[in-house]
C-alpha positions as CSV (number, residue, x, y, z in Angstrom):
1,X,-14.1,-22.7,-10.4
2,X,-10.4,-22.5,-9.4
3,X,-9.3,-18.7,-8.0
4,X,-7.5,-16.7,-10.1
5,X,-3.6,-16.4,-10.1
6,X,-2.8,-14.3,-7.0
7,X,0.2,-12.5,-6.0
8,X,2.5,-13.8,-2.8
9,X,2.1,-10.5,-0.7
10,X,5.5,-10.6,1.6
11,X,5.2,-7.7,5.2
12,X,8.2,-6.0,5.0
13,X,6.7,-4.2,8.0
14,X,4.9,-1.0,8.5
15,X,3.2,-0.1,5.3
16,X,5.6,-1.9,2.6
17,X,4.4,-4.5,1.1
18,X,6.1,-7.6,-1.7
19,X,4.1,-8.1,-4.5
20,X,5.5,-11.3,-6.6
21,X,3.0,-11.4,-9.3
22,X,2.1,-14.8,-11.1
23,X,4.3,-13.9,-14.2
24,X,7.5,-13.4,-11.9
25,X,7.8,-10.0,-12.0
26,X,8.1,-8.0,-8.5
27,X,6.2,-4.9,-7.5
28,X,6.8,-3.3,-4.3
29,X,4.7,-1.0,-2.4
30,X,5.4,2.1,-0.7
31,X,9.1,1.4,-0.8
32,X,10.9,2.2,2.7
33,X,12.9,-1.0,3.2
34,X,16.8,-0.3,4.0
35,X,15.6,2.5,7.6
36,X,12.5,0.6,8.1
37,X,13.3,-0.8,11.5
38,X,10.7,-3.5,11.1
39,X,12.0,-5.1,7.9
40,X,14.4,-7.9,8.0
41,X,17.6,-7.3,7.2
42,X,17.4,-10.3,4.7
43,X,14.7,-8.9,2.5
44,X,16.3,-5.6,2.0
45,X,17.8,-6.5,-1.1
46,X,15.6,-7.8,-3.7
47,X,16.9,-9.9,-7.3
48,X,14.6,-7.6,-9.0
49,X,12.2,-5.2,-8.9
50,X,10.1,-4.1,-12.0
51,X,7.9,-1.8,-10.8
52,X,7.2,0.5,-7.2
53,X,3.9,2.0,-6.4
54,X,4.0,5.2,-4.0
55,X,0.8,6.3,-2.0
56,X,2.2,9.5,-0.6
57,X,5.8,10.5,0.2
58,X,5.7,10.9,3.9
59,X,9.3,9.4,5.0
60,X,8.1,5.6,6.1
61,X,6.5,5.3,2.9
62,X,8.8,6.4,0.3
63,X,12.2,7.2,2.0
64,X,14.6,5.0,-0.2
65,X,11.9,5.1,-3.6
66,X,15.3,6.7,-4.8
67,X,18.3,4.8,-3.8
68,X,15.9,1.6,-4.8
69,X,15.7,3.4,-8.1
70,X,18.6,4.0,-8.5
71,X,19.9,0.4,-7.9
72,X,17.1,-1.9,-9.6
73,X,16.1,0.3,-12.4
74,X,12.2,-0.8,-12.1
75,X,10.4,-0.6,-15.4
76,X,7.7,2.2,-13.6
77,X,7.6,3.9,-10.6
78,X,4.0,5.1,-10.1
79,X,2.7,7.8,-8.1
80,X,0.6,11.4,-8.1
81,X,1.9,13.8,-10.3
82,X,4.0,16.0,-8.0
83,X,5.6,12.7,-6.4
84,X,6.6,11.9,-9.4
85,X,7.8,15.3,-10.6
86,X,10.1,15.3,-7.6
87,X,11.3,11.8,-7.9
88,X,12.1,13.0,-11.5
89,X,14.1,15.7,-10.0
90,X,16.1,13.6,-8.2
91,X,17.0,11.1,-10.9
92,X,14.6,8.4,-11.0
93,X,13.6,7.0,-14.5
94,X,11.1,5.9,-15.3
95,X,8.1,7.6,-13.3
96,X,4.3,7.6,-14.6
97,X,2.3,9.8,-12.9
98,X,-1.4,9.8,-12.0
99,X,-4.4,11.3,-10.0
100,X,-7.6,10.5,-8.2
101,X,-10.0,8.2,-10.0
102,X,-7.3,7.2,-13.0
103,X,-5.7,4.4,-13.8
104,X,-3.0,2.6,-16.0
105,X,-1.1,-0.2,-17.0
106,X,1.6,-1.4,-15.1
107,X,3.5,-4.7,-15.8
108,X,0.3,-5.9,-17.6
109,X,-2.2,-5.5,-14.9
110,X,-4.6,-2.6,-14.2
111,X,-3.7,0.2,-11.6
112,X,-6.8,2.2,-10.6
113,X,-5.3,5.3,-7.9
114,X,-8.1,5.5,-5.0
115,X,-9.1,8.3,-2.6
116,X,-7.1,8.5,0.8
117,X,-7.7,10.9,3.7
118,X,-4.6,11.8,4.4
119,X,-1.9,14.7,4.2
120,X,1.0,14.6,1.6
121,X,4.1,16.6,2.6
122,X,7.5,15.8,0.9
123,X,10.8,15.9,3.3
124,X,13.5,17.5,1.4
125,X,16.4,18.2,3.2
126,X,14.8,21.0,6.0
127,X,12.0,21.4,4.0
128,X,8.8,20.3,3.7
129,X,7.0,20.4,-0.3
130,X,3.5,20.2,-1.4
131,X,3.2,16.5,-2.1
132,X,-0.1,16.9,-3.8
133,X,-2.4,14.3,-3.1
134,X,-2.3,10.9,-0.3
135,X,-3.6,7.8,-2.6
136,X,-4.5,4.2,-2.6
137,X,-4.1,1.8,-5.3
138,X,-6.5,-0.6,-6.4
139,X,-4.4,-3.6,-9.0
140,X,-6.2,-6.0,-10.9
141,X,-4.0,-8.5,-12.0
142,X,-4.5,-9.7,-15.6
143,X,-6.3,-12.7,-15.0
144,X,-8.9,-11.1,-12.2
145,X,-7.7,-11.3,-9.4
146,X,-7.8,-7.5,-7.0
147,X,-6.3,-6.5,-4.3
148,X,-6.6,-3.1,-2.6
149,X,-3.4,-0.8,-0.3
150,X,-5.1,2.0,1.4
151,X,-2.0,3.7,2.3
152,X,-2.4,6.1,5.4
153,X,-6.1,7.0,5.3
154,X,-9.1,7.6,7.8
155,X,-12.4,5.9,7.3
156,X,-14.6,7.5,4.3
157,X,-18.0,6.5,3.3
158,X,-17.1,6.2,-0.2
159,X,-14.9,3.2,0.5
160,X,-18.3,1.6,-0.5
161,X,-17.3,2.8,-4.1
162,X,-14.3,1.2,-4.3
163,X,-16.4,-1.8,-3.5
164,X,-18.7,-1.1,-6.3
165,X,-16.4,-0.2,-8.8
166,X,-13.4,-2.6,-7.9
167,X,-15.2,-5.2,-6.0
168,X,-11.2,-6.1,-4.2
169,X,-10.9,-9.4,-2.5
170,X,-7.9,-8.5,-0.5
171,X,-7.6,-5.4,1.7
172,X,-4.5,-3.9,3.2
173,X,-5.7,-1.4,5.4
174,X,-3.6,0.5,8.0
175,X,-4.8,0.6,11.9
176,X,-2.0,2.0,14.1
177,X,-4.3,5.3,15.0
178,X,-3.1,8.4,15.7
179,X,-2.2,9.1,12.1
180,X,-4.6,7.0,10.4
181,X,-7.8,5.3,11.5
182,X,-8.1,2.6,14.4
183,X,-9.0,-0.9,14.6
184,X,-12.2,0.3,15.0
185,X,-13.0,1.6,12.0
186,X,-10.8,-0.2,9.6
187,X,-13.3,-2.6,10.7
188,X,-15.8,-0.7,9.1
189,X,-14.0,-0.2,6.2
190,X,-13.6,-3.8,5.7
191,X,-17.8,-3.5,5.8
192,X,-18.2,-1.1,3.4
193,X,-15.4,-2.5,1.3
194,X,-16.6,-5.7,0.8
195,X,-13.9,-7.8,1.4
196,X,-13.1,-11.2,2.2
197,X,-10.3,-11.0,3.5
198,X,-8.0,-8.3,5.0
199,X,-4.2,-7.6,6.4
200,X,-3.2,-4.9,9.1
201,X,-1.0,-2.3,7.8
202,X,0.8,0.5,9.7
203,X,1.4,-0.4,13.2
204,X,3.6,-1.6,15.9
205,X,6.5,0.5,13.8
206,X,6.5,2.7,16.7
207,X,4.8,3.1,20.4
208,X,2.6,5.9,19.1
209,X,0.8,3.7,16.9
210,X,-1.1,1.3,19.6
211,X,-3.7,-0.4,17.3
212,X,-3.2,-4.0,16.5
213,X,-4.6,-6.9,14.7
214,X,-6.3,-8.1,17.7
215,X,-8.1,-5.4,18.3
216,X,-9.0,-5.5,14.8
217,X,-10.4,-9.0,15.0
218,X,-12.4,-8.2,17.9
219,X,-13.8,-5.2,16.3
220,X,-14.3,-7.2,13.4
221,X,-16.4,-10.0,15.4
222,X,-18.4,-7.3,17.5
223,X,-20.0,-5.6,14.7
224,X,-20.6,-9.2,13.0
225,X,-18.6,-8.5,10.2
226,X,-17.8,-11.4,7.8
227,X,-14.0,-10.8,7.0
228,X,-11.1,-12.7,7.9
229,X,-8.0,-11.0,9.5
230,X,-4.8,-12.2,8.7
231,X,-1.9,-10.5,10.8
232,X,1.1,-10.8,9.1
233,X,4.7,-10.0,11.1
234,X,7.5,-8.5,9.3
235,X,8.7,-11.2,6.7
236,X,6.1,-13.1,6.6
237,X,4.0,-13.8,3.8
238,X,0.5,-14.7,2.6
């Protein structure tokens, strides 16, 4: 049987990623594009952008949500309430807020929002807000195809119920350390997640963040696990 209609997932670097789904529409996730000093200058400005998904509002994940907002007037911007109460707040249209275990439509395709292990502070000004809750999204595109973005999260057993409930082919999981898990055990994420495939998020940005995709692989080979690692650099796409 032929795969189903998949996405063309473009690295803008760190944790951003392109979505250009099969019907032309583009949805971009965790939107920190024009201060991200890994994305290319030449993908900073899109032709469109229907819809934005935020996992949690630390800075390099939704720093220019607003200014991108403002400028492409996306049919949704998704994220947990209090993201989206503050985004609200600051002028963006638009927003369509949900919690753990929920989901909703967005540009025709299912959005399920996902557990994360993670803090979820808001920078305003000097500041720091409650955020409410660090997410990860699980889409399933219209004709089948899933695809999972951990955001910033350590390893959790109950990744293995994301596997049974979503059963994603595609993982995007972040492995820079020090603020989210390791090589090591996104490795074992990708075992109790099922998937066939997976793509390093959230490293190399900066020195702190020493886990890469070859460590990953290794990791990946060691514990015999059948997943193939595809290390995207900033640009590129799969």
């Amino acid at each position: 049987m032929p795969d189903h209609p998949r996405p063309k997932f473009t690295f803008l670097g760190h944790a951003t990623v392109r979505c250009d789904l099969p019907g032309g529409e583009v949805m971009l996730i965790d939107p920190w594009v024009g201060q991200n000093p890994s994305c290319p200058d030449e993908l900073k400005e899109f032709d469109r952008l229907d819809a934005m998904l935020i996992t949690h509002a630390h800075f390099d994940h939704i720093a220019d949500a607003v200014e991108l907002a403002q400028q492409y007037r996306p049919e949704v911007v998704v994220g947990c309430f209090e993201v989206c109460h503050w985004l609200a707040s600051k002028g963006v249209r638009n927003t369509s807020a949900m919690n753990l275990g929920g989901c909703q439509e967005v540009l025709g395709h299912k959005v399920s929002m996902v557990r994360a292990d993670h803090s979820c502070g808001i920078t305003d000004g000097d500041r720091i807000l409650y955020g409410g809750v660090a997410a990860g999204y699980v889409v399933r595109l219209e004709g089948g195809y899933t695809f999972y973005h951990a955001g910033d999260t350590a390893l959790f057993s109950d990744m293995q119920l994301i596997a049974e409930l979503y059963r994603p082919g595609l993982a995007f999981l972040p492995i820079g350390d020090l603020f989210t898990m390791g090589p090591d055990q996104a490795a074992r994420a990708c075992r109790y997640l099922g998937v066939r495939r997976v793509i390093p998020i959230h490293w190399g940005t900066f020195p702190p963040l020493t886990g890469t995709p070859e460590q990953l692989e290794r990791h990946l080979a060691s514990l015999g696990i059948s997943c193939q690692m595809r290390a995207l650099q900033p640009g590129e796409s799969y």
